[in-house]
C-alpha positions in Angstrom: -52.9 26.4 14.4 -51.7 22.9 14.0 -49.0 24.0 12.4 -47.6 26.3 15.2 -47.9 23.4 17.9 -45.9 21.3 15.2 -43.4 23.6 14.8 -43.2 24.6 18.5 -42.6 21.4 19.6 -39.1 21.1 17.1 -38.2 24.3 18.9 -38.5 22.7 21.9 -36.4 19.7 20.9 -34.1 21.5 19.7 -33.2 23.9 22.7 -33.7 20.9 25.5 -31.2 19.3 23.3 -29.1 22.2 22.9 -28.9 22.9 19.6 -29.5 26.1 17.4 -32.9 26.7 16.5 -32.4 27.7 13.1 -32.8 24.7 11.8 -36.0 25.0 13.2 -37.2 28.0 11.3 -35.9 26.7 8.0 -38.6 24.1 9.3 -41.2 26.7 9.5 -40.7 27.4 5.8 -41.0 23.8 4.2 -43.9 23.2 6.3 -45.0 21.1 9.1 -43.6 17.2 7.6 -39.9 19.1 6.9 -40.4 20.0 10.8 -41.4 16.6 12.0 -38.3 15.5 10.3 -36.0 17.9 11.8 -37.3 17.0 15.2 -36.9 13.5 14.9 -33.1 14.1 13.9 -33.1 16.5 16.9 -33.8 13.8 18.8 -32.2 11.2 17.1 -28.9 13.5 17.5 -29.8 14.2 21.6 -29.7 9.9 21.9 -26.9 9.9 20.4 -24.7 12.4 22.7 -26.2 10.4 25.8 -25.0 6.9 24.2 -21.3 8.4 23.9 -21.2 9.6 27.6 -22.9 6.7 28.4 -20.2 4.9 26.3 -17.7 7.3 28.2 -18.5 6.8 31.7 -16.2 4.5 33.5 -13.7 4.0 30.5 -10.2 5.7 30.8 -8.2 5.7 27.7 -4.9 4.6 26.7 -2.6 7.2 25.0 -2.9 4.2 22.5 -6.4 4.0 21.9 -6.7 7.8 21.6 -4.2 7.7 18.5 -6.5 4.4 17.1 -9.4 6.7 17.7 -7.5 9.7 15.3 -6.8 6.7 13.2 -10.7 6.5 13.2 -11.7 9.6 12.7 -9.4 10.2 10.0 -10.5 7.0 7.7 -14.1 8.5 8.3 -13.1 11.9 7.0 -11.9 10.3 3.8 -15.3 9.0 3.2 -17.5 11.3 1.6 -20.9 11.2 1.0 -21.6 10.0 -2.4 -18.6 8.3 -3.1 -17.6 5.1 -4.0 -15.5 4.0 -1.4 -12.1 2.3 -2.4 -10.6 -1.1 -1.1 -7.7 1.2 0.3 -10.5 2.7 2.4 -12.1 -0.1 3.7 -8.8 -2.2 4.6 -7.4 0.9 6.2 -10.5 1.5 8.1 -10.8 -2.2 9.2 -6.9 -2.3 10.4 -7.8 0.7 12.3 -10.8 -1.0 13.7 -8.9 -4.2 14.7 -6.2 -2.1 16.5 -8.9 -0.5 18.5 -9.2 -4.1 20.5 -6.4 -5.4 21.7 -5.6 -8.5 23.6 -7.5 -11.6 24.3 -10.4 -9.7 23.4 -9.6 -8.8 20.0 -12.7 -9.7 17.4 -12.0 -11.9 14.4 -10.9 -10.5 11.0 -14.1 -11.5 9.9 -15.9 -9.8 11.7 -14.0 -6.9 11.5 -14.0 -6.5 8.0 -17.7 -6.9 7.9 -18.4 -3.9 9.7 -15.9 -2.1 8.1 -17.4 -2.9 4.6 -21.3 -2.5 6.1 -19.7 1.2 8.0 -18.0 2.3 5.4 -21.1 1.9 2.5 -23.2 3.5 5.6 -21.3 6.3 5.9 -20.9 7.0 1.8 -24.6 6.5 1.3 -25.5 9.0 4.0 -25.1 12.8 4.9 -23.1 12.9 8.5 -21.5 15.7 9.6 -18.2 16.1 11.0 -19.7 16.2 14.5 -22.1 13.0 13.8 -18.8 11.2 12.8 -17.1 12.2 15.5 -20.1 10.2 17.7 -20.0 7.5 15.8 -16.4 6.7 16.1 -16.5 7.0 20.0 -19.7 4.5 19.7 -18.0 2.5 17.3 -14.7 2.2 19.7 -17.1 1.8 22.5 -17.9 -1.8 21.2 -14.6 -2.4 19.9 -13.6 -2.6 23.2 -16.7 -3.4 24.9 -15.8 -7.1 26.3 -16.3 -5.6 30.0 -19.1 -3.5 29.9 -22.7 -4.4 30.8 -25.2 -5.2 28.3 -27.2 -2.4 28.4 -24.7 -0.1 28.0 -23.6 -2.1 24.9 -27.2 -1.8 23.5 -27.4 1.5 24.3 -24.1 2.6 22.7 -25.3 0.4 19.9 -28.6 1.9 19.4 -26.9 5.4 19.5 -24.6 4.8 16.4 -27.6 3.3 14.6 -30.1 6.5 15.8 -26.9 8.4 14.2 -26.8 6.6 11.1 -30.2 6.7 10.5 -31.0 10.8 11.1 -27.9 11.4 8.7 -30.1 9.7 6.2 -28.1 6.6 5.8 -30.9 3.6 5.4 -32.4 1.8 7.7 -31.6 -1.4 6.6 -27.7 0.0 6.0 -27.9 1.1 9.8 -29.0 -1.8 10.6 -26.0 -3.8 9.1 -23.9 -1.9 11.0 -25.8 -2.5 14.3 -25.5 -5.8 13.9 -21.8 -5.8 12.9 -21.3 -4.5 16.2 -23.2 -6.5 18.9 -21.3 -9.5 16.6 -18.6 -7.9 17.6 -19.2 -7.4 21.2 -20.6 -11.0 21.1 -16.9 -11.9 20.4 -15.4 -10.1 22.6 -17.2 -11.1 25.6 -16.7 -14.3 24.5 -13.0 -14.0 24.9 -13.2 -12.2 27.5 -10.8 -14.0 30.2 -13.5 -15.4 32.8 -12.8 -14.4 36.5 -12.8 -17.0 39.5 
């Protein structure tokens, strides 16, 4: 009977998050701890979509920083899961990343290339879908241009890509790399933020 509540309760995570509930009866086949699992990615995956509109609200996008954003998304496409990932890779991802912040604002190479070496290794060590990249980016390009948004939505957008990360299988202590990448990042770029009287 335990084992119904347990798998009733994914169910439920699932449809309040609005996903398909077959994963959910694959669940009911491996057995209560492969339905635990599946939940917690459920909701892992749910955090994540309310990070990126969270990351979305007051924001309006350049025609720019939509194309850096492609940019993005592309240079996480060519990372596949598994792979080693190139030095072509990683400086085209960090170019992409720096051009995501431009202006007074803009992090240091540094830093930059941190989080694209700490991302990309995330990213080849784990199992995210096409549709979990897509989140990440828009997290990702949250912070990158993050110098005027609050700090709660900064640690909530950061949190999200971490939650992402971490359901796709990628390592806690790689997902934590990358979360800190970022908030150095955002650290940065409040920092340069132009102060107003």
């Amino acid at each position: 009977m335990g084992k119904l509540w347990k798998i009733l309760a994914v169910v439920m995570v699932y449809v309040l998050a609005g996903l398909l509930v077959v994963p959910a009866m694959a669940a009911d086949r491996r057995g209560a701890k492969a339905g635990a699992k599946a939940g917690a990615k459920a909701g892992a995956k749910a955090g994540a979509k309310a990070g990126a509109k969270t990351a979305k609200k007051g924001t309006q996008m350049t025609p720019e920083q939509r194309a850096n954003i492609q940019k993005l998304k592309a240079d996480v496409a060519d990372i596949k899961s598994g792979s080693q990932v190139t030095q072509a890779q990683k400086d085209a991802l960090a170019a992409d990343l720096k051009d995501m912040a431009k202006g007074a604002t803009k992090p240091s190479e540094a830093s930059v290339k941190q989080l694209s070496q700490d991302l990309s290794a995330a990213i080849a060590s784990g199992n995210i879908s096409p549709e979990d990249k897509a989140k990440l980016i828009k997290d990702v390009s949250a912070v990158m241009t993050s110098a005027n948004i609050s700090e709660e939505k900064l640690n909530k957008t950061v949190e999200d890509a971490k939650a992402i990360l971490i359901a796709s299988g990628v390592t806690k202590e790689s997902a934590q790399l990358v979360a800190q990448d970022l908030k150095a990042i955002a650290a940065e770029a409040k920092k340069n933020f132009p102060s107003r009287p």
